[in-house]
N, C-alpha and C positions, 0 to 999 in steps of 0.2 A: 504494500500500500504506500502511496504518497505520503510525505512528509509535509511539515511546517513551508521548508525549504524546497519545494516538488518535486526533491527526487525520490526514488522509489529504492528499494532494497532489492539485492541483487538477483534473490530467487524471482522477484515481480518481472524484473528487467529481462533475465533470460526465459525465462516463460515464456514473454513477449516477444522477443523475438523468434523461438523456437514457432510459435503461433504464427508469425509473418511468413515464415518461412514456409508452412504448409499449406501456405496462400501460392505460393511463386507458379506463376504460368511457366511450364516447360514448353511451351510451342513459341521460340524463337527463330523462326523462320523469314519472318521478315522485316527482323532487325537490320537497320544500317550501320554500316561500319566501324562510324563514330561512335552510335549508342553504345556498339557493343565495348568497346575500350573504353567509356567511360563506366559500364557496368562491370566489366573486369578491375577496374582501379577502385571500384566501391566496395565490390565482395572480399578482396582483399585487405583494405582497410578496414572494414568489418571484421575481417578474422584475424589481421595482427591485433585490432583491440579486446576482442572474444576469448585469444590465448592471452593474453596479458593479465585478463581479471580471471581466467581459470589461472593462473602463476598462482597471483595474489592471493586467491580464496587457499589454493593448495597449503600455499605459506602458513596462513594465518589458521588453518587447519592442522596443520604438522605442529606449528607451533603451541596451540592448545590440548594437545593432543587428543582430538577429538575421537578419530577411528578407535583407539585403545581402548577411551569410555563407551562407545555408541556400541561398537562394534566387537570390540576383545582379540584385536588383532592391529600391529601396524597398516600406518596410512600406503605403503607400496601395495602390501596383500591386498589392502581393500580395493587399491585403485585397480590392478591385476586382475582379480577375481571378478568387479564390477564391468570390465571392457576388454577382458581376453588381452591384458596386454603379458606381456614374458617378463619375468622379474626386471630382467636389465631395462626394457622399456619405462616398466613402474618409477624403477628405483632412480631412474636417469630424470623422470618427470618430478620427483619429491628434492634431487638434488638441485635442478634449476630452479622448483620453484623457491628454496631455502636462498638460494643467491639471491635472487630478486626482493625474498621478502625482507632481507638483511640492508636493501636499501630502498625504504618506502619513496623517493621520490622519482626513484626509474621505473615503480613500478608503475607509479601513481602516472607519469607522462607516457608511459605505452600502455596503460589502460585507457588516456584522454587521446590516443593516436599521435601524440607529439611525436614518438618514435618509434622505430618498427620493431617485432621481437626479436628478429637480428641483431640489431642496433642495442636492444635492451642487453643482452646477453653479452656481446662485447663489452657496454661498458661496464655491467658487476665482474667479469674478469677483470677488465684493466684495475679497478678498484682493487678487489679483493688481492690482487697480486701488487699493489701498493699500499696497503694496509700499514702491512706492518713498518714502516719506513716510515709514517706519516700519523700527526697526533689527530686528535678529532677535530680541530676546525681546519686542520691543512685537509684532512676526508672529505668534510663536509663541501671544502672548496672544492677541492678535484670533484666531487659529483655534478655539483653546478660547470664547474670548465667543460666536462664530457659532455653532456646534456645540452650547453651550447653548441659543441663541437657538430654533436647528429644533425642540426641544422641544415651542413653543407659536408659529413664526411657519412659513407657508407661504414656497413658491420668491417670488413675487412681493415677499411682507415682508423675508422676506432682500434679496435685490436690492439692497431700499430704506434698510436698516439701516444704511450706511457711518456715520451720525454716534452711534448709539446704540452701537458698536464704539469709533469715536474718543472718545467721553466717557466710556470703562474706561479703554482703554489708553492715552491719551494727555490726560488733563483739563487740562491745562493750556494745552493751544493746539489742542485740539480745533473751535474753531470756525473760526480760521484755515484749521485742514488742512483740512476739510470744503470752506471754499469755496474751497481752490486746488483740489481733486479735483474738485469741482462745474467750475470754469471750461476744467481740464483735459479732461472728457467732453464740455463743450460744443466745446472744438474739435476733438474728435477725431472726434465727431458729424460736423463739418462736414465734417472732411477726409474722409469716408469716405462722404458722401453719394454715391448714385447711381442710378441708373434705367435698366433694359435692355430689353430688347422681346424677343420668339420667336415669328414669323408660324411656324403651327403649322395647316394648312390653312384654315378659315376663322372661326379664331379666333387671338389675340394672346394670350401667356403676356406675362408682366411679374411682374418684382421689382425690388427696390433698397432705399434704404435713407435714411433724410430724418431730419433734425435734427431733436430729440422737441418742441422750440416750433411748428415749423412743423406738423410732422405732427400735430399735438393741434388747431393749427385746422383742416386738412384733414379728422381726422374730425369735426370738428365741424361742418362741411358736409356729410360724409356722416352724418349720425345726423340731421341734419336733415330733408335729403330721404329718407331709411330711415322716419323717423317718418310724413313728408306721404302717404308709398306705403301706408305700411302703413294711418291713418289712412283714405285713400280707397277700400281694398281691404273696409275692415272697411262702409265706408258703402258700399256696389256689394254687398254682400251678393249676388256671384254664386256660387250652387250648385254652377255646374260649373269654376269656379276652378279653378286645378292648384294644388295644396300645394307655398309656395315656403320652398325653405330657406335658413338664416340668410346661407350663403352667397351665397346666388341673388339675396337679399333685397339684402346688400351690392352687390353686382353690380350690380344695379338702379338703388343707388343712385348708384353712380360714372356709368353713363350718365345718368342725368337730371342729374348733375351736370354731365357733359360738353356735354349738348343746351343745359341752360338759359346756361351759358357761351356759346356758340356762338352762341347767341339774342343776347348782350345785347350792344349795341354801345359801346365803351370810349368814354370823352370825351376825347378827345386833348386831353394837354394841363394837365386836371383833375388837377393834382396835390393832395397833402395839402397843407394849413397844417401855417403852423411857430408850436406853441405850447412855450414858454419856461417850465418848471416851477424854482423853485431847491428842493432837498432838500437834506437832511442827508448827503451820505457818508457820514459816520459811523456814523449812528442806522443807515442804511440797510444797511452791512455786518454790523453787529452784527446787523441783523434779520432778514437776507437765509435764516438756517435757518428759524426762523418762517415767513416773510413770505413765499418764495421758493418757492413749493408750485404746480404745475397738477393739470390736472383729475384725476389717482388718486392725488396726493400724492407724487409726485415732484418732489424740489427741484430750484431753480435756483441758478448765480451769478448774486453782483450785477450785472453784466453784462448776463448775459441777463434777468434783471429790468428793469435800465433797460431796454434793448430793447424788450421787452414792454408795459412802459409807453408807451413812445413809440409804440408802433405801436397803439394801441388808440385809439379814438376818446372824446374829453374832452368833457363836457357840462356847460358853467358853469350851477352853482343859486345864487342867493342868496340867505342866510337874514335872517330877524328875530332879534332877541334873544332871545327863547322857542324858538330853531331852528326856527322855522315858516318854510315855504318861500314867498317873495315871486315869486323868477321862475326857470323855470329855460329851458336856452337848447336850440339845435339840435346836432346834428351833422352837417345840409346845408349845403352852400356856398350864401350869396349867389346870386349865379351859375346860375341853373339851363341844363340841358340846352339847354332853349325858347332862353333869353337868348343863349346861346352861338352858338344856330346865326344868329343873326338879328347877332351881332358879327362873324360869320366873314362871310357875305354883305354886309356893309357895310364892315368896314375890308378884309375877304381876307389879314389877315398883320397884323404889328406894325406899332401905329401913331406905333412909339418916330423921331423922324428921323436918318434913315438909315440905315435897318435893314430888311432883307426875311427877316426869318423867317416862313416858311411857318404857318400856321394851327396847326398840327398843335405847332409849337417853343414857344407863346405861352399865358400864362395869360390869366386873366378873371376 
């Protein structure tokens, strides 16, 4: 029922609309173009504010613990049992909506549509992952800076936003706190890395969950082989090709990854060179916001910068005084493949004396 103030209580409100909605004529047939995209941008605003105040009510239910009393069983089971969802989906729904409900005023602007529930969930990450760095009115600012931010930034821009947040509320050591938070998600990346498998008749489901360094070269192995497929598909110019999707395409690409691995026989043995760079600490912490970005502009710590350095392959150039290039060098070993196998058939092991390490323990 309406209030003093005419609004109504949330059960009256979805009621209502659930009632609107069993009104809807399905025979859109001779809707024009426009209607129809501006009927698409409504239903969708409608339903990022619909999930927002189901967050909310969730929150605010968890938080009283209401299923426990009502019902004699956690709020996941209840939600599970009441809509056939799988514990992970339950439990995944009880944990977004405890984010949200831990900042009532993002919830409060994506239940009013100010922001989407993309939007909303970016910014209680960037929050919650700033927390502890930041006292209650520097929090309470950072929520107000995000909540401007949504304005004119997408979920993904938010995400990314942690240092343009810390240079309001915190200028003075803003760049400091940025790369203990930086070094912080690098290890919590690590700790939480995993990979599961689900034989599922004669297919393998899999997920998990890989450190954003690692996994950025990983796709970048797959976009390569995504690329070489696609490329050869376009030159096969076959007609009766099946229509493969972005998905399928990926897929694709993970097996050719897998085959061409499989293919290629490791050099035992063949380790990296160790090349000896000296930097600046300093310069390098200071630059590390700057400097410290992969491929969609996600920062690093310094840390995981040097890291990254190191593990990339280094190709000495030397220049002239004009910066013209004199020579510049490899990034193959000496040592080839051929060489190797023709050292291992002639010494069979280390030929340090008195030492039998096997072929396989011995560089070259």
């Amino acid at each position: 029922m309406a209030g003093t103030s005419g609004k109504v209580t949330a059960g009256v409100a979805l009621a209502e609309i659930e009632r609107v909605l069993d009104c809807v004529d399905t025979d859109r047939a001779g809707v024009d173009d426009r209607t129809r995209l501006e009927w698409v941008r409504a239903a969708r605003r409608v339903r990022g504010r619909v999930e927002a105040l189901a967050g909310v009510l969730v929150a605010e239910a968890d938080r009283a613990g209401s299923s426990e009393r009502a019902a004699g069983t956690p709020l996941s089971s209840w939600l599970g049992m009441g809509e056939n969802l799988s514990r992970r989906e339950a439990a995944g729904a009880v944990h977004q909506a405890r984010s949200l409900g831990e900042h009532p005023a993002v919830g409060e602007a994506a239940a009013s549509g100010l922001v989407g529930t993309g939007q909303a969930r970016a910014i209680t990450r960037v929050l919650d992952g700033l927390s502890s760095q930041l006292d209650t009115t520097q929090r309470s600012e950072a929520e107000r800076v995000l909540l401007g931010l949504a304005s004119h930034l997408d979920a993904d821009q938010l995400a990314r936003s942690a240092g343009q947040v810390l240079a309001q509320v915190a200028p003075t050591n803003a760049d400091e706190l940025l790369e203990q938070k930086l070094q912080r998600d690098a290890e919590a990346a690590h700790r939480q890395r995993s990979l599961r498998f689900f034989r599922q008749g004669a297919s393998v489901r899999f997920d998990g969950s890989l450190p954003r360094v690692e996994a950025e070269a990983w796709l970048a192995l797959l976009d390569a082989h995504q690329e070489a497929q696609r490329r050869t598909a376009i030159e096969a110019r076959d007609p009766l090709a099946v229509p493969v999707s972005p998905e399928q395409r990926r897929a694709d690409a993970l097996i050719s990854l897998i085959r061409a691995t499989a293919k290629a026989k490791p050099i035992p043995g063949a380790g990296t060179p160790t090349v000896i760079v000296r930097l600046d600490y300093h310069q390098l912490h200071q630059q590390a916001a700057g400097a410290g970005l992969i491929a969609d502009g996600e920062q690093l710590s310094a840390g995981e910068l040097r890291r990254v350095c190191c593990d990339a392959n280094l190709v000495p150039a030397v220049l002239g005084t004009a910066s013209e290039v004199l020579d510049v060098g490899r990034t193959a070993r000496l040592v080839t493949p051929a060489i190797r196998t023709a050292l291992v058939q002639r010494d069979a092991g280390c030929t340090f004396p008195g030492c039998d390490a096997r072929p396989t323990m011995c560089e070259a």
